[in-house]
C-alpha positions, -999 to 999 in steps of 0.1 A, spaced: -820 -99 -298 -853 -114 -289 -841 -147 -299 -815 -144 -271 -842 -131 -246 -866 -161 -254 -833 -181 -248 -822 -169 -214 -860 -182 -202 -860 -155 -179 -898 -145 -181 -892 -108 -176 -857 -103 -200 -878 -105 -235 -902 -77 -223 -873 -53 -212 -858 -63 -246 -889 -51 -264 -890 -20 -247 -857 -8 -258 -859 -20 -292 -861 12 -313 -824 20 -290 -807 -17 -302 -820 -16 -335 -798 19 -342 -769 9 -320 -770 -24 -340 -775 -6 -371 -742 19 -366 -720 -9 -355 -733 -27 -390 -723 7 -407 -690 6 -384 -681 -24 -391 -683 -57 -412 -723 -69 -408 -711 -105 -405 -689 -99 -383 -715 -83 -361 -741 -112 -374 -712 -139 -365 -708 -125 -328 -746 -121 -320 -749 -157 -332 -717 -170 -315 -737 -151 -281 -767 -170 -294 -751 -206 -288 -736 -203 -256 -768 -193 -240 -788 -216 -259 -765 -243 -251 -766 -236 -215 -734 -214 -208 -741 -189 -186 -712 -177 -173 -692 -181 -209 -723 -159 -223 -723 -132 -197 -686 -128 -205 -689 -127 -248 -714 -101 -242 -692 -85 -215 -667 -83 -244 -692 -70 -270 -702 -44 -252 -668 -29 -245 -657 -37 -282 -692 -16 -297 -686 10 -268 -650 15 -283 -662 8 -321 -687 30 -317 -672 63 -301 -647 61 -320 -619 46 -294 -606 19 -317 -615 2 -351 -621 -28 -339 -636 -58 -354 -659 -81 -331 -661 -117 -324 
């Protein structure tokens, strides 16, 4: 997650980030326990790359998506796999 703060050079995102670690680290962790960890690892990383390669509006909708899959994964909506 910090990697993709440090990525979006936006001087303010990392510290937010940091802030609600303790809160991403457990959702992260459930979704890992929810679901296959590469799949989850895959999906971050696949996030990752567009930003880093300058795809803004392709990265706001992949994490658009991941949201509303963990959302669903995670309350127990669907059993969804990401990416």
């Amino acid at each position: 997650m910090h990697a993709l703060a440090m990525a979006s050079e936006n001087d303010v995102y990392p510290l937010l980030v940091n802030n609600f670690k303790p809160i991403y680290l457990t959702l992260g962790r459930w979704t890992c326990e929810n679901t296959r960890s590469d799949d989850f690892q895959k999906a971050g990383q696949h996030l990752l790359d567009l930003v880093s390669a300058g795809q803004a509006k392709a990265a706001v909708q992949d994490n658009v998506n991941l949201i509303r899959k963990n959302y669903q994964l995670l309350s127990g909506q669907d059993d969804l796999e990401l990416g």
